[in-house]
BAKEDREN-116429 format. One line per 8 residues: number of its first residue (from 1); their letters; for each residue x, y, z of N, C-alpha, C, CB. Coordinates in pm, 1 decimal, always signed. Each point is the difference from the previous one (the first is absolute). Glycine has a CB too. Layout:
// residues N
NUM	A	X Y Z X Y Z X Y Z X Y Z  ...
***
This chain:
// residues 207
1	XXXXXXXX	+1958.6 +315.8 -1916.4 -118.2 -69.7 +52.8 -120.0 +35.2 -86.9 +93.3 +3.0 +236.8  -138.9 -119.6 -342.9 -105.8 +62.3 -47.0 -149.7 -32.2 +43.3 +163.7 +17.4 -167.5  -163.3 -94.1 +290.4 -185.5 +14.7 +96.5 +56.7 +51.6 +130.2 -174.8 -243.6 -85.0  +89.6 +297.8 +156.6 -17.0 +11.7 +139.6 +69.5 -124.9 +85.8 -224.2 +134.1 -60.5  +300.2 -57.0 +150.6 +33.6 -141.7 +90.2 -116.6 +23.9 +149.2 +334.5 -26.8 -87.1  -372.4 -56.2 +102.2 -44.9 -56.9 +151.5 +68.3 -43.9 +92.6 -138.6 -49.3 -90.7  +162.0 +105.5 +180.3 +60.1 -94.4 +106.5 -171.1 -14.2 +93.4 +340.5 +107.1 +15.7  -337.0 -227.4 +27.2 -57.3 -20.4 +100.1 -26.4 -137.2 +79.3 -62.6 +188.8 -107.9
9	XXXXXXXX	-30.8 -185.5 +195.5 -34.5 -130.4 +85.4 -112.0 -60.9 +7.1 +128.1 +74.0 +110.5  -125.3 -171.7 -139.1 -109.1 -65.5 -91.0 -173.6 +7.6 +183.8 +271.7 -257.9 -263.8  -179.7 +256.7 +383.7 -142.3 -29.7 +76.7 -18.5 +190.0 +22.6 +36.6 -320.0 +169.6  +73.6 +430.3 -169.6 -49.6 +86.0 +65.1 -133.6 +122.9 -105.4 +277.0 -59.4 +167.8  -318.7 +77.6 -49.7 -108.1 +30.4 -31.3 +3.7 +142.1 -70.4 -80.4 -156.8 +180.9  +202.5 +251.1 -176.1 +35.7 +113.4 -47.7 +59.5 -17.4 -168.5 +44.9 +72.7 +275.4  -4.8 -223.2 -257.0 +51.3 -13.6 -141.0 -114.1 -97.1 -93.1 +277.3 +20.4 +101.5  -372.9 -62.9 -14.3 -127.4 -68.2 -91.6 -85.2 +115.1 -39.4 -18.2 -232.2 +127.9
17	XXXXXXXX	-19.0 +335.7 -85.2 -77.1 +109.2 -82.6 +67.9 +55.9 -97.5 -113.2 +52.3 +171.6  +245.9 -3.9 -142.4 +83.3 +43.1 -137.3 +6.1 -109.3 -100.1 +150.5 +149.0 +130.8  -162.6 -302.0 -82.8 +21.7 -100.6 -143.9 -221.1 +25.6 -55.6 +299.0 -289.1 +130.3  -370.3 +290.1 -13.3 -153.1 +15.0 -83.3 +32.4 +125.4 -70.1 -191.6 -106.3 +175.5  +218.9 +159.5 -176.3 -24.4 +177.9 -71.9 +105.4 -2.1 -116.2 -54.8 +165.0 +247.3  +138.6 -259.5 -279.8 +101.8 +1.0 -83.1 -72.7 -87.8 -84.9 +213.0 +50.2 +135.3  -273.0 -142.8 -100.1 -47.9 -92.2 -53.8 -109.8 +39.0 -84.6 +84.3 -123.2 +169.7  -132.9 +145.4 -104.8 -188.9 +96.0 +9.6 +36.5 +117.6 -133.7 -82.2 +18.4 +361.3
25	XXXXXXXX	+197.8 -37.3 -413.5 +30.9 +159.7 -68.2 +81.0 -51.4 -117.3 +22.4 +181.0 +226.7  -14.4 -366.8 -234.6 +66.9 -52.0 -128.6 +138.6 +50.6 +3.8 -212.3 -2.1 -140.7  +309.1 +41.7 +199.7 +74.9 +57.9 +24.7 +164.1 -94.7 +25.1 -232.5 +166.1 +72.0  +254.5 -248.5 -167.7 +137.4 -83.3 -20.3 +109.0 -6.6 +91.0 -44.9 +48.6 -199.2  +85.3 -66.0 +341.8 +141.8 +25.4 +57.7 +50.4 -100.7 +23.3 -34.4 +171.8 +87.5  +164.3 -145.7 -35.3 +52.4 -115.3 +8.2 +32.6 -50.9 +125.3 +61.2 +49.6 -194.8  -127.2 -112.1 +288.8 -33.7 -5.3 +142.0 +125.7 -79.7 +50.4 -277.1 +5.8 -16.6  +335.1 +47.3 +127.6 +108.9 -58.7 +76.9 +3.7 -43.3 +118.4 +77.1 +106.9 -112.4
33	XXXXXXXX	-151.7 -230.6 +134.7 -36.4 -35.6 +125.0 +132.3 -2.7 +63.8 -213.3 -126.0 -55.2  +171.4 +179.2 +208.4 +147.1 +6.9 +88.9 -33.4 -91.5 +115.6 +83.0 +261.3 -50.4  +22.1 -247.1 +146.7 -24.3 -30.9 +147.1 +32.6 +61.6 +100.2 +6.8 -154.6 -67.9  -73.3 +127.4 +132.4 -27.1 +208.2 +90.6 +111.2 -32.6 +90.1 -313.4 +95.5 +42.4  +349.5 -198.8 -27.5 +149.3 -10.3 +103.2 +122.4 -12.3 -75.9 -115.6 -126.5 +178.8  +148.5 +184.9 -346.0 +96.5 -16.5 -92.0 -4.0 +56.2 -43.1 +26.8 -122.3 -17.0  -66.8 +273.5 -23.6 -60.6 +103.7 -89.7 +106.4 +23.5 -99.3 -150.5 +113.4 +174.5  +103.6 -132.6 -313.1 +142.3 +9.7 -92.8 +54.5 +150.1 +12.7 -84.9 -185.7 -193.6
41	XXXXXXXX	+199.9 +230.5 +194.5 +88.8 +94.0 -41.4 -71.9 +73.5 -99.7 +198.0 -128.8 +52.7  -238.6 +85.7 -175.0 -18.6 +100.3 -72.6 -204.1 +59.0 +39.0 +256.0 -124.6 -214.1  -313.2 +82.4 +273.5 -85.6 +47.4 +85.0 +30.5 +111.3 +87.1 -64.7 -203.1 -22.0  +186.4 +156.8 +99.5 +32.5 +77.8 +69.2 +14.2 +171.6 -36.7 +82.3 -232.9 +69.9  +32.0 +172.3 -180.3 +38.8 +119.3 -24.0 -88.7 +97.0 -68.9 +193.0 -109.6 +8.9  -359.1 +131.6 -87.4 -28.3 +67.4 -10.5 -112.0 +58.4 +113.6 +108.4 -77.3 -215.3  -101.3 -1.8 +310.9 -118.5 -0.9 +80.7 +69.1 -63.0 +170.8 -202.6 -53.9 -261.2  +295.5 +174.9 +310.2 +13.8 -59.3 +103.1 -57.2 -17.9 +118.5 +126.3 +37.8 -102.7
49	XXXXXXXX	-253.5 -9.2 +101.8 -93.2 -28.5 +146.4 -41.0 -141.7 -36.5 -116.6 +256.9 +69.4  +131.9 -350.0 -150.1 +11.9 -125.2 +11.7 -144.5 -121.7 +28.6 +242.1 +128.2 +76.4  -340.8 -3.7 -116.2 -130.4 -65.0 -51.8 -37.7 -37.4 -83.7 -36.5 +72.9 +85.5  -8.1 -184.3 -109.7 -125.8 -43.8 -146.5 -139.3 +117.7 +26.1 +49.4 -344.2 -1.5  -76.1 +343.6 -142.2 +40.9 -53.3 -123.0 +105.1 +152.5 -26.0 -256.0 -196.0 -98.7  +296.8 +178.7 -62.7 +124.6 +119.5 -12.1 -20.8 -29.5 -144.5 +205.4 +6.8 +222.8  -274.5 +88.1 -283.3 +15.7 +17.5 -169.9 +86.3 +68.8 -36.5 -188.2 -14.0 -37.7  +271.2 -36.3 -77.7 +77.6 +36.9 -44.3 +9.0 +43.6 -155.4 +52.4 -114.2 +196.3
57	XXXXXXXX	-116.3 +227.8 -284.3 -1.7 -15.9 -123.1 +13.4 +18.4 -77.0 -41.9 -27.1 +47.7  +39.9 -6.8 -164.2 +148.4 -11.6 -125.0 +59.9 +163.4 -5.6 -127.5 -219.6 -207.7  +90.5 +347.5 +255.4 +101.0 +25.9 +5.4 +47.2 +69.1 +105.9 -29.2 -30.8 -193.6  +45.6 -62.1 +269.2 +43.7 +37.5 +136.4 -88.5 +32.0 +110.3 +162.5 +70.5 -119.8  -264.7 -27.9 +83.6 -50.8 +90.4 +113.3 -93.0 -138.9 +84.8 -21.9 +301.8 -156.3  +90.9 -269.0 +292.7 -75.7 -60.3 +121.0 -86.8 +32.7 +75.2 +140.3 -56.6 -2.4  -269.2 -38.4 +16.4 -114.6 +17.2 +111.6 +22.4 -107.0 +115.2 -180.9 +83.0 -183.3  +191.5 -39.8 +326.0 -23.6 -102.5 +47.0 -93.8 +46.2 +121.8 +216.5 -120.4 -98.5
65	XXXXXXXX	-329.0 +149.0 +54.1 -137.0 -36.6 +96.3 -56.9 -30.2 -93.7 -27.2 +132.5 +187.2  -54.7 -264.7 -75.6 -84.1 -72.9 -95.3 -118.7 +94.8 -40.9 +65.1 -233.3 +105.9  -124.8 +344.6 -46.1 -120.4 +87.3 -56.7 +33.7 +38.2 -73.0 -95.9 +53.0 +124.3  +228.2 +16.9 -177.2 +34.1 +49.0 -123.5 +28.5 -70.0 -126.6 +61.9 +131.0 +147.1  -15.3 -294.6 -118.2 -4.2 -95.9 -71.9 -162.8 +46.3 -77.1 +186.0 -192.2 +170.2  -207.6 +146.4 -90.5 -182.6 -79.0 -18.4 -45.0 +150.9 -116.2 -104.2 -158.6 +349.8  +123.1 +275.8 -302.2 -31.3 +116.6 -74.4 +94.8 +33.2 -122.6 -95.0 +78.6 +217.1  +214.2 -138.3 -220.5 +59.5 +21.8 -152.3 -57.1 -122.0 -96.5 +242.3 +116.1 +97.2
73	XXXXXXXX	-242.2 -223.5 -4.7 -48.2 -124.5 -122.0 -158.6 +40.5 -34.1 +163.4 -236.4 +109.6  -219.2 +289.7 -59.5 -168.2 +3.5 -28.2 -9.5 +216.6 -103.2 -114.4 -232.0 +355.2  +179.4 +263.3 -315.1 +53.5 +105.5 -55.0 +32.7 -6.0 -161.5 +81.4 +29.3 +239.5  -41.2 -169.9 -256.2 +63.1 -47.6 -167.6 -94.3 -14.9 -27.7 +187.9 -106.4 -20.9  -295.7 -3.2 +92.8 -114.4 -62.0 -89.2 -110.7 -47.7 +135.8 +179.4 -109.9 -251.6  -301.8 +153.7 +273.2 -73.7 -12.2 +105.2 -115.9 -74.6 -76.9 +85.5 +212.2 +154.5  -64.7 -318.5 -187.1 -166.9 -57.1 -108.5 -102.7 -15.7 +87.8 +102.6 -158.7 -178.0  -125.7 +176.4 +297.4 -159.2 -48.5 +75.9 +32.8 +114.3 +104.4 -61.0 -315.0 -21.0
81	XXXXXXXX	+119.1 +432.8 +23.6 -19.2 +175.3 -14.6 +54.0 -27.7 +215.4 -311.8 +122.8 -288.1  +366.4 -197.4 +330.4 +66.3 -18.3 +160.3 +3.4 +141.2 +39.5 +168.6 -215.8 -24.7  -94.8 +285.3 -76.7 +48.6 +124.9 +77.7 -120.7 +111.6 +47.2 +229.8 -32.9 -148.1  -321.1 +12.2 +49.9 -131.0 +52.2 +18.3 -149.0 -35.0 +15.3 +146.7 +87.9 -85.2  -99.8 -218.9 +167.2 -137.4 -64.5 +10.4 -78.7 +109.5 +119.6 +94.6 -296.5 -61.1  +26.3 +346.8 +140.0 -62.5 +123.9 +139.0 +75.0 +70.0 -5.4 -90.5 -96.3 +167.0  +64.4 +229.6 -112.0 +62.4 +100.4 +35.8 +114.4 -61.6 +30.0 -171.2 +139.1 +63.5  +293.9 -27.9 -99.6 +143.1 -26.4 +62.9 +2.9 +8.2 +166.9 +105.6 +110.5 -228.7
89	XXXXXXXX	-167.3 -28.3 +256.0 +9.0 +68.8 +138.7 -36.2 -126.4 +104.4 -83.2 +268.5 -90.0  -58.0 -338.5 +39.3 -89.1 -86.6 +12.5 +121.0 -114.8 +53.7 -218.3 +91.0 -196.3  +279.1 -142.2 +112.2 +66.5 -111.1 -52.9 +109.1 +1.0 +121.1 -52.2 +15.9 -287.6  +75.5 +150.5 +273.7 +160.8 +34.2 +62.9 -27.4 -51.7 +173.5 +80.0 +271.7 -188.5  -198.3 -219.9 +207.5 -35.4 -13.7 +179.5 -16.8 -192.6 +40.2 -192.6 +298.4 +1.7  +160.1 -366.7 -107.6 +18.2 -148.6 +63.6 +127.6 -12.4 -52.5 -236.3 -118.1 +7.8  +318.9 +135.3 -65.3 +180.7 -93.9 -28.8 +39.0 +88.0 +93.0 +78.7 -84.4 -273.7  -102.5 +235.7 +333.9 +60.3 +19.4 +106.0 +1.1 -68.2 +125.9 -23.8 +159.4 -109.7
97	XXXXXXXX	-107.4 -183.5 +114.7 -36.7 -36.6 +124.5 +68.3 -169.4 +50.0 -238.3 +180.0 -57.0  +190.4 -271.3 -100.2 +84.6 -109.4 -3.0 +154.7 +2.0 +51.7 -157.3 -37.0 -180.9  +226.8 +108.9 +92.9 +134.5 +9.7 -1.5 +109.7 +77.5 +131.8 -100.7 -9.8 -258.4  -56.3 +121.3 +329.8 +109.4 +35.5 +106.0 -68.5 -55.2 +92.4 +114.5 +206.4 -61.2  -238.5 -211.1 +87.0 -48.6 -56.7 +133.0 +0.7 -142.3 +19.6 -132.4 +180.9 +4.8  +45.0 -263.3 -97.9 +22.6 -123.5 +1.2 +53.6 -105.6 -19.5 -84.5 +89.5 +6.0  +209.8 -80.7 -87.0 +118.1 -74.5 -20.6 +74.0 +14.9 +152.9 +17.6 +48.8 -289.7  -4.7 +61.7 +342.6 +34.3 -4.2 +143.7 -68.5 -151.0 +76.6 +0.5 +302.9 -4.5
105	XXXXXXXX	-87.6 -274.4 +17.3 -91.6 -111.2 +64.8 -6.0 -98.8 -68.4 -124.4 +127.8 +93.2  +136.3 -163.7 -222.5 -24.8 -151.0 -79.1 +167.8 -35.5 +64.1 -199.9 +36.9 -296.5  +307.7 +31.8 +327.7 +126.0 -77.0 -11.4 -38.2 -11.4 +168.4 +206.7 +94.9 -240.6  -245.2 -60.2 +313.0 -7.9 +0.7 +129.5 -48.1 -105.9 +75.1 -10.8 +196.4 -47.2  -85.9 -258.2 -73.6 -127.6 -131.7 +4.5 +96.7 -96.5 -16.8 -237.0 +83.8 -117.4  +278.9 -79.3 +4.1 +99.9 -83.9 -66.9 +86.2 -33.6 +73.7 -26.9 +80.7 -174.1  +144.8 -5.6 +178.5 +104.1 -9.4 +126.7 -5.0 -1.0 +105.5 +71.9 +63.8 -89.6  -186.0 -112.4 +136.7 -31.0 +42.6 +171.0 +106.4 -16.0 +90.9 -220.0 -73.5 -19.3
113	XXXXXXXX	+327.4 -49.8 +0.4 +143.5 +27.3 +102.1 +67.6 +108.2 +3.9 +41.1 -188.1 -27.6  -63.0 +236.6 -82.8 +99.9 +148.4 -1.5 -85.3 +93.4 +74.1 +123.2 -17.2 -243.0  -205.8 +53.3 +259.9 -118.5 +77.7 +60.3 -76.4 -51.7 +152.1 -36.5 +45.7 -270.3  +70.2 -89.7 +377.0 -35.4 -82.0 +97.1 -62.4 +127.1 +90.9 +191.5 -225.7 -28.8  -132.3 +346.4 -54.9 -141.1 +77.7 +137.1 -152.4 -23.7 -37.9 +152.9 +233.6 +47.7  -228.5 -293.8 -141.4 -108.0 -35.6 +16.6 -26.7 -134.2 -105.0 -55.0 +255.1 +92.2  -65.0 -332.5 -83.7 -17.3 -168.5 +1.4 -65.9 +43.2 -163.7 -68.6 -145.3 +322.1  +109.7 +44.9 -406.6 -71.5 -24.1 -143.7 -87.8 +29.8 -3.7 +69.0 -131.5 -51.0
121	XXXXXXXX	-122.6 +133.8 +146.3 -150.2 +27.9 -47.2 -64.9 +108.8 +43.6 -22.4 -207.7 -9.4  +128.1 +300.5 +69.7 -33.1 +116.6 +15.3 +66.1 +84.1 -117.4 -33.4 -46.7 +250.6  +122.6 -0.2 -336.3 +59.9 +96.8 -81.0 -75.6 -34.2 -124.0 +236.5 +28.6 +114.3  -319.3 -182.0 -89.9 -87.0 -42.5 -123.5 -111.3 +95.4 -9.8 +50.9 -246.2 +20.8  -105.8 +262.4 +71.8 -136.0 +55.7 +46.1 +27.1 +160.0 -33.2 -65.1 -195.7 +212.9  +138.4 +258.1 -212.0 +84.0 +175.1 +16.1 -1.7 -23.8 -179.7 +231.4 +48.4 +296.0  -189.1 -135.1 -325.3 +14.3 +8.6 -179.9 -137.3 +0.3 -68.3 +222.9 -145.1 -3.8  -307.7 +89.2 +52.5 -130.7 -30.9 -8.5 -89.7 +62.6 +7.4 +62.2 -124.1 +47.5
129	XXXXXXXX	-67.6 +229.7 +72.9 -65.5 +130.5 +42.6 +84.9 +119.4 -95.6 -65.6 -94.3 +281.8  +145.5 +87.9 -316.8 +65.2 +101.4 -64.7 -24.2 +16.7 -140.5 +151.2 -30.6 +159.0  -156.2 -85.2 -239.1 +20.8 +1.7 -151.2 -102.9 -116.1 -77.6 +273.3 +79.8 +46.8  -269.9 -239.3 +83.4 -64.4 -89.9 -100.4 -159.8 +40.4 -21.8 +174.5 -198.7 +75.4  -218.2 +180.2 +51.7 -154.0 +58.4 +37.2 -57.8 +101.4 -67.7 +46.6 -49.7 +196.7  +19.8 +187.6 -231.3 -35.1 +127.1 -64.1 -21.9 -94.3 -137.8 +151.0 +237.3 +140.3  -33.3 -307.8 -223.0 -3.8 -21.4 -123.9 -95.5 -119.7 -50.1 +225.1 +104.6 +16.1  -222.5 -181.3 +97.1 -167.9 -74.1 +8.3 -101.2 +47.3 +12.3 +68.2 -122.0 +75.8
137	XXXXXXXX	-92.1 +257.7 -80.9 -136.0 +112.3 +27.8 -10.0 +35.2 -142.1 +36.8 +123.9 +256.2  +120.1 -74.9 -288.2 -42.1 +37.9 -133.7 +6.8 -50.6 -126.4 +33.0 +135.8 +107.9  +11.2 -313.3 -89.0 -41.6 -49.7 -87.6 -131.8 -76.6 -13.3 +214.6 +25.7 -9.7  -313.0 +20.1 +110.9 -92.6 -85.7 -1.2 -126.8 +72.5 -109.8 +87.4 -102.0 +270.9  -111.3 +3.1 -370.1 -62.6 +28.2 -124.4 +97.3 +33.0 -120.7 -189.5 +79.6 +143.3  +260.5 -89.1 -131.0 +153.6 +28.9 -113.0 +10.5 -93.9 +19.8 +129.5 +185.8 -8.8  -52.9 -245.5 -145.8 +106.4 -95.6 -22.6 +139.5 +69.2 +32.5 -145.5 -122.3 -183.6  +200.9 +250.3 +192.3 +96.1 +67.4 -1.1 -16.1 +125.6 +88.7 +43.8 -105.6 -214.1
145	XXXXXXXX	+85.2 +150.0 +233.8 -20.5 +124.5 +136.7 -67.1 +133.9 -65.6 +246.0 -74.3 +146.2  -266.4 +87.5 -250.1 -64.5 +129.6 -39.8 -98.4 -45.3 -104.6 +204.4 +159.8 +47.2  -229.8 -298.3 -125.1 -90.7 -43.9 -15.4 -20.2 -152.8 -99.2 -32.1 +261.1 +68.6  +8.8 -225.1 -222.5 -32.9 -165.7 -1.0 +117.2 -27.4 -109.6 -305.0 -30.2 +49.8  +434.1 +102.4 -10.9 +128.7 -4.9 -85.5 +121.8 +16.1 +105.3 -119.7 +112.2 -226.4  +214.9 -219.7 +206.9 +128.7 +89.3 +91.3 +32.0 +137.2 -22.4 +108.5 -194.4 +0.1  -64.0 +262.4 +80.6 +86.4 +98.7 +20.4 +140.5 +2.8 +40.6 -190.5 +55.5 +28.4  +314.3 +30.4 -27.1 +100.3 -21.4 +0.7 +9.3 +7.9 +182.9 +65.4 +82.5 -287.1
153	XXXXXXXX	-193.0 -43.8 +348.4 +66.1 -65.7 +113.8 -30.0 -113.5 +90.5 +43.0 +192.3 -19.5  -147.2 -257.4 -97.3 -48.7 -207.3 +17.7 +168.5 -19.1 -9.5 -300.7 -103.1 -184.4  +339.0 +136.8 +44.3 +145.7 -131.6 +24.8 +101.9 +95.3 +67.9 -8.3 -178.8 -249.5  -23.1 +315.5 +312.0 +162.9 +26.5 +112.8 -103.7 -108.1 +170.0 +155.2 +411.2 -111.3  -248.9 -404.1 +105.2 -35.1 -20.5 +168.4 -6.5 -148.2 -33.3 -159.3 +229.9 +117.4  +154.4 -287.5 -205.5 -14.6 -180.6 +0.8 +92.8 -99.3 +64.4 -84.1 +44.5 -204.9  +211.1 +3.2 +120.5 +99.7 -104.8 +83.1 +7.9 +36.3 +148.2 +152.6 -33.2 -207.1  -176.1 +112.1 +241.5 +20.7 +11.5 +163.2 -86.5 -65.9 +85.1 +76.6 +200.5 -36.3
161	XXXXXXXX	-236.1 -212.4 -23.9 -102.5 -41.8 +37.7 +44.0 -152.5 +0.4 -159.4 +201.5 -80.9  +187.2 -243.2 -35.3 +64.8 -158.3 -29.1 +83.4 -70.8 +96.9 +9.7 +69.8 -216.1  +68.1 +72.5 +250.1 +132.3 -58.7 +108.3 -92.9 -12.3 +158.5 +264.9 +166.5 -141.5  -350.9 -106.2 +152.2 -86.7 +21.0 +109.0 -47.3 -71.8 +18.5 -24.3 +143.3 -8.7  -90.0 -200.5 -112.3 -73.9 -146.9 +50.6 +96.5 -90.3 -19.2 -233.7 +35.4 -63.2  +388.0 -56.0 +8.4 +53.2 -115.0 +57.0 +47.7 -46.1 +89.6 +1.5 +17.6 -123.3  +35.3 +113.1 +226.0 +39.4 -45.2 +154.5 -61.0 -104.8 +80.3 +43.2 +208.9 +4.2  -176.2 -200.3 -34.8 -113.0 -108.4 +99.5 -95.5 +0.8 -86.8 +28.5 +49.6 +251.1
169	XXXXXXXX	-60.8 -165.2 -373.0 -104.1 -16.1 -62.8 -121.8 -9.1 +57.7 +137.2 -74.7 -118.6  -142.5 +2.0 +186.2 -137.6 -82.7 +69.1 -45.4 +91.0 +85.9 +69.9 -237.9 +1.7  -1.4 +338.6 +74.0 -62.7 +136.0 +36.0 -95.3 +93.6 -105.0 +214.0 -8.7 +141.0  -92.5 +11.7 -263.3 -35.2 +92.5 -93.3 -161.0 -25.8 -70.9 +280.3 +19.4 -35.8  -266.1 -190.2 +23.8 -97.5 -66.7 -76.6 -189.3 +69.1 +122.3 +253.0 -298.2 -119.0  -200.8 +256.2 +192.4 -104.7 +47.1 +96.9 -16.2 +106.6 +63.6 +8.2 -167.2 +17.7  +51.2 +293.2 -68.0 +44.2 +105.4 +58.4 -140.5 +109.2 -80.2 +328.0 -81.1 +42.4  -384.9 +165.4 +9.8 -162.1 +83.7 -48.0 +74.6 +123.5 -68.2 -208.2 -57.4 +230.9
177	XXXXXXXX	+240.3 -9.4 -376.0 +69.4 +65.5 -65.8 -49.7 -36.8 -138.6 +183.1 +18.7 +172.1  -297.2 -60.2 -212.0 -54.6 -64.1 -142.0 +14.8 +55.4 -88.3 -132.5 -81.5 +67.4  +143.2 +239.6 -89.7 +32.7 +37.2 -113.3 +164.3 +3.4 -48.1 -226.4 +115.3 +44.7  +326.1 -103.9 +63.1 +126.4 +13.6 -23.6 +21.1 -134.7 -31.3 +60.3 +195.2 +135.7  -98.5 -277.7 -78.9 +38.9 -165.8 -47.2 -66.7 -46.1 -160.4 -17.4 -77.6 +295.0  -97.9 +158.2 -322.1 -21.0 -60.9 -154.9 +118.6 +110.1 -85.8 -324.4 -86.7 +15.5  +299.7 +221.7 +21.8 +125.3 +87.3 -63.4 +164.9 -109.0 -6.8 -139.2 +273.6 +137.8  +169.0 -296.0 -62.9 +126.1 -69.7 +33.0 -52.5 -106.7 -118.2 +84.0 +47.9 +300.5
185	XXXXXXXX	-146.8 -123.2 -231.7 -9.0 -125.9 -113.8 -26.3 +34.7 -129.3 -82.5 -135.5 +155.7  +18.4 +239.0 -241.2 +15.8 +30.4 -155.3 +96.3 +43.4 -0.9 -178.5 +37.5 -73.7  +280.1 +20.9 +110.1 +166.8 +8.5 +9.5 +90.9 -119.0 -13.7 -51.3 +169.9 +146.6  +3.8 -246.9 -89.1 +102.0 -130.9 +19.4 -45.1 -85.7 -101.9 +39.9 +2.1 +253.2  -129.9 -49.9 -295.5 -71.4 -67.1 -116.3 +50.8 +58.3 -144.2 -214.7 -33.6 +160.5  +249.3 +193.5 -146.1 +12.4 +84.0 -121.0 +112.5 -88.4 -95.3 -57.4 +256.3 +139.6  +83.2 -247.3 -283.2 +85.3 -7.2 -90.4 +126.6 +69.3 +18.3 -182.3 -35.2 -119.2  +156.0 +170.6 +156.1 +78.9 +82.5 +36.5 +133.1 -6.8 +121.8 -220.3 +85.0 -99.7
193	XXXXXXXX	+108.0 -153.6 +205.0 +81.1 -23.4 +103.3 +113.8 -119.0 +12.3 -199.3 +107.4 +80.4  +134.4 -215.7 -173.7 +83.1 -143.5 -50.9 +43.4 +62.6 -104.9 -125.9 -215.8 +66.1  +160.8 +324.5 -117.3 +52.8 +29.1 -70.4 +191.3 +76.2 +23.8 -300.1 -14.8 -67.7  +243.0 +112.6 +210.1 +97.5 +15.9 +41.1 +86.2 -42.6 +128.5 -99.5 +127.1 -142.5  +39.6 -251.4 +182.0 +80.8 -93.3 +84.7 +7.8 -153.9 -71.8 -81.2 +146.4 +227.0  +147.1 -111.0 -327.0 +40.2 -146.0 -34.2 +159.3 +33.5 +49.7 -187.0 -91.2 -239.4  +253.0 -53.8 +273.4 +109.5 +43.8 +47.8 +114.3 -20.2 -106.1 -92.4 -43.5 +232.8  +151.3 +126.6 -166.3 +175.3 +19.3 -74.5 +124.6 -30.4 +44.9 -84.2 +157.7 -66.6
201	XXXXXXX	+197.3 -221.7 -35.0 +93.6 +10.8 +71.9 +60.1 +138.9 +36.2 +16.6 -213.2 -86.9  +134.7 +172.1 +184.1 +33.0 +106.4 +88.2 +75.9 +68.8 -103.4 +1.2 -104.5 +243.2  -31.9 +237.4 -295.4 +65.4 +79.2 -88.1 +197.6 +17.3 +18.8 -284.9 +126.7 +5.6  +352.7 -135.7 -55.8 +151.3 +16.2 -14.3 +42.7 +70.8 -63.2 +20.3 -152.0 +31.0  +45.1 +231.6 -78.1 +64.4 +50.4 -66.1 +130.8 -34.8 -66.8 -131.9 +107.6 +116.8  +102.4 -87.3 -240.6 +77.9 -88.2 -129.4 +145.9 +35.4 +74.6 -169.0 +39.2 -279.7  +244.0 -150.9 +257.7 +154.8 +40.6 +15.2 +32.4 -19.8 -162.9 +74.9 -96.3 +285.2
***
């Protein structure tokens, strides 16, 4: 194998920050779009907990969390300095907070049949008070969460935010959230971002 293989999924949001940070870092692989209800075998086999994304590279050695993705590809080559736009520590307390507290609650919003002990809009509102609101405080006067440059944890907390305002736009659109909604929108407008959701076919493996 002489590039990096990718496995991943082109909407989830764990495998769109590892494709910005791969990207973001000029960084050549060879992306294997899957389907999360078909997961190829050879995915499997180096990575059997059976998540996107799953780097694989040339010689052998496997990452499969997307934070560690995002930190080996920007690790090669960081040109607009992500890893140190803020403190690590800084950085570390919102992708925590994203990743253990509020992904709880964004799938909760989302899936509300699966979750019927409380109404959308109480698990909307719990996501909101928890993570969106704070990050609408502190992007207000920033173009970016630590200031007038991304940081590596603009593109880990983005796609989640993305998946968030797509549950109920017309909430979102009107929702007293002005700074997270222009943040979101220089994300979605980005080069970067049409860069790493153009779509692909479904990766196979050569017979």
């Amino acid at each position: 194998m002489s590039r990096p293989a990718l496995y991943s999924f082109r909407r989830c949001p764990y495998a769109i920050r590892a494709r910005l940070a791969i990207r973001q870092a000029g960084i050549e692989v060879e992306l294997r779009e899957i389907l999360l209800r078909d997961k190829p075998a050879e995915m499997l086999a180096i990575s059997p907990k059976g998540t996107v994304p799953v780097l694989q590279l040339a010689d052998g050695t496997v990452i499969d969390e997307s934070l560690d993705i995002m930190r080996w590809a920007l690790g090669q080559n960081d040109p607009e300095g992500w890893l140190h736009a803020a403190g690590a520590d800084a950085q570390a307390v919102l992708v925590r907070r994203n990743d253990v507290e509020f992904k709880p609650l964004l799938d909760r919003y989302k899936y509300v049949e699966r979750f019927p002990e409380r109404s959308q809009e109480a698990w909307r509102d719990a996501a909101v008070d928890l993570h969106l609101a704070p990050l609408d405080r502190q992007l207000a006067g920033r173009r970016f969460l630590f200031g007038p440059s991304p940081a590596l944890a603009d593109a880990a907390l983005f796609p989640f935010v993305r998946q968030f305002a797509g549950v109920d736009p017309a909430w979102f659109e009107a929702a007293p959230l002005p700074h997270v909604r222009d943040w979101l929108g220089r994300w979605l407008s980005s080069p970067l971002f049409a860069a790493v959701m153009v779509r692909q076919p479904v990766w196979r493996a050569p017979r």
